[in-house]
N, C-alpha and C positions, 0 to 999 in steps of 0.2 A: 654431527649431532646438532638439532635445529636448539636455538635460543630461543624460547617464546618469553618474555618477562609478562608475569601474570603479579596484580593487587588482587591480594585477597578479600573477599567481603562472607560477611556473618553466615551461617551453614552451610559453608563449604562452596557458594558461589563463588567467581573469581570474574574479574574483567579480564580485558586479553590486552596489554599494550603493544601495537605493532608495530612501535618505529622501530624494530631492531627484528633481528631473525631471520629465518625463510620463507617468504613470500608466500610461493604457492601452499605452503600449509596451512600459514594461518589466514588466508584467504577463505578454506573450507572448513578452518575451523569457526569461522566466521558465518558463514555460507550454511552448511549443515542444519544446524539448529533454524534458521529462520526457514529454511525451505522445509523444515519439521512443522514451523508454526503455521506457515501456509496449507499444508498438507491439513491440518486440523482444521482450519478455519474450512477448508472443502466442506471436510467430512459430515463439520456443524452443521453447514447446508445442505448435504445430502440426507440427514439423518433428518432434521428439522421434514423436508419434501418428501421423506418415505412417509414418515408418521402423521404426519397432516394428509397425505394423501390415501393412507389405511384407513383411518380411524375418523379425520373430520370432513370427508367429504369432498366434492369437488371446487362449489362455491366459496369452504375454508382455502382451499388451496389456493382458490382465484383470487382470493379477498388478501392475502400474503403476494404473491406474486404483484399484484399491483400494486402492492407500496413500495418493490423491490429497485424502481429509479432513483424514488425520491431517496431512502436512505442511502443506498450506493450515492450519493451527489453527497449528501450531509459529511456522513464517514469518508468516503475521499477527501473532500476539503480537508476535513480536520486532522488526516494521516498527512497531507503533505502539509499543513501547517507543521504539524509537528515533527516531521523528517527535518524542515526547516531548524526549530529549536536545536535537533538531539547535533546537528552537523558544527554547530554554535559550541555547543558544548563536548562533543569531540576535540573542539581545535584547542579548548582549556584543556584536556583530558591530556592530548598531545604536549601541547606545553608544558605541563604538570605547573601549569598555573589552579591550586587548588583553591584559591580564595574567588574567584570570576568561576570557576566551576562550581561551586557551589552556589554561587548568586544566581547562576545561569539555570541550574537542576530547581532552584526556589519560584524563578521568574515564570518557568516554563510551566511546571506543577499547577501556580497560581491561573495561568491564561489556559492552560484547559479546564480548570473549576469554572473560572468566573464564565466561559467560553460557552459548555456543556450545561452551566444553569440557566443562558440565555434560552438555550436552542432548545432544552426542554421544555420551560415552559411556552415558548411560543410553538412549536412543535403539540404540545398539548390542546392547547388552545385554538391552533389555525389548521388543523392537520385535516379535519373534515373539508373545510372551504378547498386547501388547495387539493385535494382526489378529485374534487368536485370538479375546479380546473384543470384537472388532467383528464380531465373527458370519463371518469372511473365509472365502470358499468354500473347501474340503480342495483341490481339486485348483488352484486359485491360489497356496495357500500356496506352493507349492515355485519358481514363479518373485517373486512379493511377495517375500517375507523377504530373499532378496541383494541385490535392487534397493533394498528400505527400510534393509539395513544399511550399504547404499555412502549411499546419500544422507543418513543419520543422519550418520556417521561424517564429512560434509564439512558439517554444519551448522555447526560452528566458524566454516570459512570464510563461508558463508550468512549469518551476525550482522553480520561485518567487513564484508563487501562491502555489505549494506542499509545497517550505522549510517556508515560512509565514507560511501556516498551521501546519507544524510542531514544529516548535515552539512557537504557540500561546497554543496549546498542550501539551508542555513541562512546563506551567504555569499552567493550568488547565484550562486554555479555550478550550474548546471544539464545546461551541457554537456558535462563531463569524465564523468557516471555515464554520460549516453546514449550518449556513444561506447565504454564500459566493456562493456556491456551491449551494445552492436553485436558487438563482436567477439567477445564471450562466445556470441552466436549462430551467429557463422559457426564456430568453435571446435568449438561442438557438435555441429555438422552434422556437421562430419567427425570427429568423435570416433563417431555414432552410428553412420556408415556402416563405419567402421573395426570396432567392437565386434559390431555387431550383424548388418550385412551381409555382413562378410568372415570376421570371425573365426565369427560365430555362438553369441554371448553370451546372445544375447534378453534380458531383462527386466535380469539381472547389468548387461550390456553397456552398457546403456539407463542405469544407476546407475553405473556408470563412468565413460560419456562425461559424467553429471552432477556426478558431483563431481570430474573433474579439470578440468569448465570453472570450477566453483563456485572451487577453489582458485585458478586461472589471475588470474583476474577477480577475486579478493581482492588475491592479490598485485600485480596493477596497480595497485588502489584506495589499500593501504598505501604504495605507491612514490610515486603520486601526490601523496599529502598530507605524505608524509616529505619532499617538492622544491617543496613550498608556497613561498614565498616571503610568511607573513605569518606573523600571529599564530595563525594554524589552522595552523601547521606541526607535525608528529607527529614527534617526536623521541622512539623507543624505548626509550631510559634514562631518561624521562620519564612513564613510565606508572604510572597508580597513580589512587588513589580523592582526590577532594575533596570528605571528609566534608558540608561544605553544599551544594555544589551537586551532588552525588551526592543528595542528598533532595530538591533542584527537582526536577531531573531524574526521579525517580522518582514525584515527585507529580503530574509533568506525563507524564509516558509509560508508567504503568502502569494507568492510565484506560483510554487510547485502546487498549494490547494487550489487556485485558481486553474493551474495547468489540469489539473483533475476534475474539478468542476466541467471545464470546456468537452474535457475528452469524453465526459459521460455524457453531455450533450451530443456530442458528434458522434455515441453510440446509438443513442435515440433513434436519430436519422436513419442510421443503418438498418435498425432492426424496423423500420416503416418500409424502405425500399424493399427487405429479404419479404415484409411479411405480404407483398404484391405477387409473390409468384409462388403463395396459394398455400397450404395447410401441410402438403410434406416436406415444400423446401423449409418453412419454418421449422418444423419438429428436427428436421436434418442439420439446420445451424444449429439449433437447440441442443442435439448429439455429439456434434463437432465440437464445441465449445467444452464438452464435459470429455472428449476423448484428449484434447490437449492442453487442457489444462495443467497436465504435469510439465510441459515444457512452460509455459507461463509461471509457474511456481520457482521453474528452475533459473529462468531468468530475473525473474523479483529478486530471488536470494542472491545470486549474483552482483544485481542493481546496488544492492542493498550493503554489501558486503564492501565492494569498493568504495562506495559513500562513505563508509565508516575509515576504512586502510587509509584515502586518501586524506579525511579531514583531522584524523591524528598526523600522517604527517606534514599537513600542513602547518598543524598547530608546532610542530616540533620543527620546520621551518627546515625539513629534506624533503625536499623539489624534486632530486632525483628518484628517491625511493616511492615519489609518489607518481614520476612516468612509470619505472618499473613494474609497478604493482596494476596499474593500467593495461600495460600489456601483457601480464603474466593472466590476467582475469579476460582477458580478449583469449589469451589460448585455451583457459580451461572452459570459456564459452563454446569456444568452435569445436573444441572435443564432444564437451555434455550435451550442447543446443542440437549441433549436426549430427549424431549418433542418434537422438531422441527421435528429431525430424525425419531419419533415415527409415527407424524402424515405425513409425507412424504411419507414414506412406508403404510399408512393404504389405502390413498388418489392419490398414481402416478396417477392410472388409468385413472379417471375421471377428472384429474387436466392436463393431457395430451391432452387429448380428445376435452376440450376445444381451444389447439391450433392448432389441425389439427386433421381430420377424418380419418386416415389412418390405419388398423388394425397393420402393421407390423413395423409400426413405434412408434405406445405406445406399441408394443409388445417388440420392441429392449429398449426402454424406460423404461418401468415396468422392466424391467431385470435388467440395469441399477445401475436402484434406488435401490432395494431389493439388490444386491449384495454390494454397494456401502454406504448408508444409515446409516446402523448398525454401520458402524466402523468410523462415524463422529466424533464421540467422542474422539475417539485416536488422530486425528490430531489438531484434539483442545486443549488438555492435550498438546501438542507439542507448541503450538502457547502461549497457555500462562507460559507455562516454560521456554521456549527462550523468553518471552517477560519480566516476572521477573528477571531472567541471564542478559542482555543486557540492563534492568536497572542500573545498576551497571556499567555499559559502557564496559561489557566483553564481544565483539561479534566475536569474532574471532572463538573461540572453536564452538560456536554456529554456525556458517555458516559453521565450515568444518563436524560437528555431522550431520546439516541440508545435506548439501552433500551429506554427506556417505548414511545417510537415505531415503531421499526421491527422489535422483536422481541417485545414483550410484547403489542401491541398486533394484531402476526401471530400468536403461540402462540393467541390469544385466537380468532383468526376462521378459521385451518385447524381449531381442535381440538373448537371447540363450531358454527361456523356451517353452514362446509364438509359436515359430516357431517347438516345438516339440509336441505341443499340439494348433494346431492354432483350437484355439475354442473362441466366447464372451466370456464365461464363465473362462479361464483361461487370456486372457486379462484384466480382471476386477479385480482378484485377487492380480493382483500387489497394489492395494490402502489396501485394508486391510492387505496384506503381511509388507507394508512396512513404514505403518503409525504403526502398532503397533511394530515392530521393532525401529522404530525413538522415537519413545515416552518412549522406554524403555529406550533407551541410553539418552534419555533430562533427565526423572526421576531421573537416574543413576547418570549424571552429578551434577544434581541438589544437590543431597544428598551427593555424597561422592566425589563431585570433588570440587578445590579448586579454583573458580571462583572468591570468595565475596574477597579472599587475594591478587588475583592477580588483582578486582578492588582496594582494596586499597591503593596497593603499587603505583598503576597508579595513585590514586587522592593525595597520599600523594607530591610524584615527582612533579605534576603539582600543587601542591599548594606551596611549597617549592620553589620551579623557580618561580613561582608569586611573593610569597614573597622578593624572592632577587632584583625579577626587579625593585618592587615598591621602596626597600633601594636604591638600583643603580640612580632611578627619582630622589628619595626626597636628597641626594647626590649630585648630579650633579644640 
């Protein structure tokens, strides 16, 4: 009979605390729900591209798709800033240090507001000039620019809603974001059809129906954690910065948004190199991307899941349980990722086929996958070994390993190899060249580098400085 010890919080949500129990359960009970949240966040996007592409035209479509870099760079940064925070406050969570858990939930809260009212309004304000500098087509401009000022201008709420989920995450709630994010989809829909269908907004409309879901879906998020019923309770008179653990936090999550920043960079590049060998290898990446993206979900939630197992028990300061749970998330990777992988490659064909009738475009597709497919596994092993590592709150080594591996080590072989062999097939080799390279050096790290000491000299210091502040209070 498994042990799960669950905190209950206000309508029936619950955190999950995992220092005790059986591993691989609440691994997926962990798992589950964010690979729910993911699946929705798809859907958003696909629903957003059906109905901009019925109803507003093609030029709406273009004029969204071109801001599609620049946001992806903004939101990534500020999701691994804030994986950084929620990993912070997992290890309170684990300790069942609830007075630094709460300082930590206030600290974090605060640095995505003050964070998201930067970037909106300079995102409001500068967001023409820089399309401009991204070379953004003349006649896109005019649907782009309203749609990237609506969606600037609700990036506020965009911080709150990510770092809320991430730290309801860092509890073991998993489930309150995915049903957040559920209904932030169906939201959308009908904000899309409303804007763009009826009224005939196109691109504006499309940035409309996105930042009034984004707000929506915030302020559920903030409600939710304000009727917590623990010590992650958000009490708004209570917001404000905790000078030390405002510096964990930042030491632990400006890493990983950085390490995010770079890798959308280093996808830039990629999609310049694919888009040289002409109009159906592009549409065929373009395919590919949307046939596997359920193995990417699966590995996210995975990522995702150990980050959390591992920095509760680190906060609860068992080492062991927190190898354990590393390799137990390795096994049910190699079951989920290689089963997914298996039937991906048996299945491209006909799964292709379905989205368009074009011979040479499941032809560049089918390639693809078969090239691509097999070596999912490797990036997986990567995802959940820097996701165990950075429980612990060490992300530093981890973003410069990620670096070296998956983007310096691709600049390296699109920029000098590519061009000596401009073939698909030597373009594609960069994912298995350099996912199993990365995974060897995470493995590597893993085992004979000295992470788990230099987390603990980092929690011993900030629990030390806690301790004296509290003497210096009760003192004074």
């Amino acid at each position: 009979m498994s042990m799960l010890k669950r905190r209950n919080t206000h309508a029936g949500a619950a955190s999950l605390d995992v220092t005790s129990g059986v591993i691989w359960q609440q691994l997926l009970l962990l798992c589950i729900p964010i690979f729910l949240s993911s699946f929705f966040q798809q859907a958003h996007a696909l629903i957003n591209t059906f109905i901009l592409g019925q109803f507003g035209g093609k030029l709406a479509l273009g004029g969204v798709q071109a801001t599609a870099s620049l946001f992806e760079l903004a939101v990534g940064f500020s999701v691994g800033v804030g994986a950084g925070c929620a990993v912070i406050s997992g290890q309170f969570f684990g300790s069942h240090d609830d007075e630094r858990l709460s300082r930590s939930i206030h600290t974090a809260m605060t640095l995505a507001l003050a964070g998201g009212l930067a970037i909106s309004v300079a995102g409001v304000v500068f967001v023409p000039h820089i399309l401009a500098f991204m070379g953004t087509p003349s006649d896109l401009m005019a649907e782009a620019v309203p749609y990237a000022r609506c969606y600037a201008a609700a990036m506020v709420c965009s911080l709150v809603l990510n770092m809320g989920s991430a730290l309801l995450r860092s509890v073991g709630d998993t489930r309150t974001p995915a049903m957040i994010i559920a209904s932030g989809c169906i939201i959308n829909a009908a904000l899309d059809i409303l804007f763009v269908a009826v009224l005939h907004l196109e691109a504006m409309g499309c940035g409309l129906a996105t930042a009034l879901t984004l707000t929506i879906n915030a302020t559920f998020m903030t409600r939710r954690l304000m009727r917590a019923q623990g010590a992650w309770r958000l009490d708004l008179r209570r917001l404000g910065i905790d000078g030390r653990i405002c510096k964990s936090m930042l030491a632990t999550g400006l890493p990983l948004g950085i390490q995010s920043s770079v890798y959308s960079f280093s996808n830039i590049i990629l999609q310049s190199t694919v888009n040289t060998f002409g109009t159906d290898a592009v549409t065929g990446w373009g395919l590919s991307s949307r046939l596997d993206a359920i193995v990417w979900m699966v590995t996210e939630a995975l990522g995702v899941s150990v980050t959390t197992f591992a920095a509760q028990n680190f906060g609860a300061r068992n080492y062991e349980r927190m190898r354990q749970g590393y390799h137990t998330s390795l096994a049910i990777t190699i079951a989920l990722v290689g089963s997914l992988s298996a039937l991906l490659v048996a299945f491209v064909g006909p799964l292709s086929r379905i989205f368009i009738d074009d011979a040479a475009v499941t032809g560049y597709t089918t390639v693809m996958i078969h090239f691509i497919a097999p070596f999912y596994l490797f990036y997986s092993i990567v995802d959940n070994t820097s996701g165990a590592i950075r429980g612990s709150g060490e992300s530093l080594r981890p973003m410069l390993l990620t670096i070296l591996g998956t983007v310096v080590f691709r600049m390296i072989w699109l920029l000098a190899v590519v061009p000596l062999h401009h073939t698909i097939e030597t373009m594609l080799m960069v994912y298995p060249v350099t996912w199993i390279l990365t995974s060897i050096l995470f493995v590597a790290y893993h085992h004979w580098g000295h992470w788990l000491r230099h987390a603990e000299s980092r929690a011993a210091r900030l629990a030390s400085a806690a301790k004296a502040q509290s003497t210096g209070s009760h003192l004074r």
